[in-house]
C-alpha positions as CSV (number, residue, x, y, z in Angstrom):
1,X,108.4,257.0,-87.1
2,X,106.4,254.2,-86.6
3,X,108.1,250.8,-85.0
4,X,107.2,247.6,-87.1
5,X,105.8,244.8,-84.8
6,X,107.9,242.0,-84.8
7,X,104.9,239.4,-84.2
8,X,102.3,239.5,-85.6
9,X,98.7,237.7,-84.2
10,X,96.7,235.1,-86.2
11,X,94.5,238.2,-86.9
12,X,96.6,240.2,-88.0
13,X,98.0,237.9,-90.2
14,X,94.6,237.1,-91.3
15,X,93.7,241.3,-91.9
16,X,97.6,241.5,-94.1
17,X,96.5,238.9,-95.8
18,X,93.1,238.9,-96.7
19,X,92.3,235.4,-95.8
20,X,89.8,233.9,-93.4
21,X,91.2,233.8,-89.7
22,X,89.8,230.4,-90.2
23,X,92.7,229.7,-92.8
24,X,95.0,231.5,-90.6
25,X,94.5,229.0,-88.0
26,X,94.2,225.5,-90.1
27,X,97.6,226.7,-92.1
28,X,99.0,227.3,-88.8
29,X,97.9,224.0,-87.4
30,X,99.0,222.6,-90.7
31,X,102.8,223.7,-90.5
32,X,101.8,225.7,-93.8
33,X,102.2,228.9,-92.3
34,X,105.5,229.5,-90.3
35,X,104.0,230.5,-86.3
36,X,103.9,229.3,-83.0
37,X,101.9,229.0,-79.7
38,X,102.2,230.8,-76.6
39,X,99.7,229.5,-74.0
40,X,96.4,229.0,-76.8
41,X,97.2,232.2,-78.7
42,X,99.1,231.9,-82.6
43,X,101.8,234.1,-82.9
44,X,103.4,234.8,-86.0
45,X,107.2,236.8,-87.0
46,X,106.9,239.6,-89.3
47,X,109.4,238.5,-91.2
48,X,109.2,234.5,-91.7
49,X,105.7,236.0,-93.0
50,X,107.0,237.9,-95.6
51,X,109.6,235.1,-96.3
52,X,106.8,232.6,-97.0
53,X,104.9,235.1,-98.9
54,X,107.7,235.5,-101.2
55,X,108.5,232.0,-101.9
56,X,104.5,231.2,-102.3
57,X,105.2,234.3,-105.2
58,X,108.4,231.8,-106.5
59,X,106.7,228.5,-106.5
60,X,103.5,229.9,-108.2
61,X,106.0,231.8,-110.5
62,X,108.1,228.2,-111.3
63,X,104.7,225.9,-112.1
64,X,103.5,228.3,-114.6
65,X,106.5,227.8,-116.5
């Protein structure tokens, strides 16, 4: 069986979820997107992504109501 990766890297985000790396980054920056730095490199959790996917999915759900 495959092992998830735990972190994920600003490209890899970028590749899951079909977004510029560009946006990756300014999101990042931004304290949009939950990640950190280690040295000049983005790192990013698996699963705070998926968190923050699914409450982008709750707010977008919310405001069309």
């Amino acid at each position: 069986m495959a092992e998830m990766k735990e972190f994920w890297t600003a490209e890899e985000v970028s590749t899951y979820l079909r977004i510029p790396l560009s946006t990756i980054y300014k999101l990042a920056q931004d304290k949009v997107l939950p990640g950190f730095k280690v040295g000049k490199h983005w790192r990013f959790r698996r699963e705070k992504i998926l968190d923050w996917i699914k409450q982008r999915e709750i707010q977008s759900q919310t405001a069309a109501n």
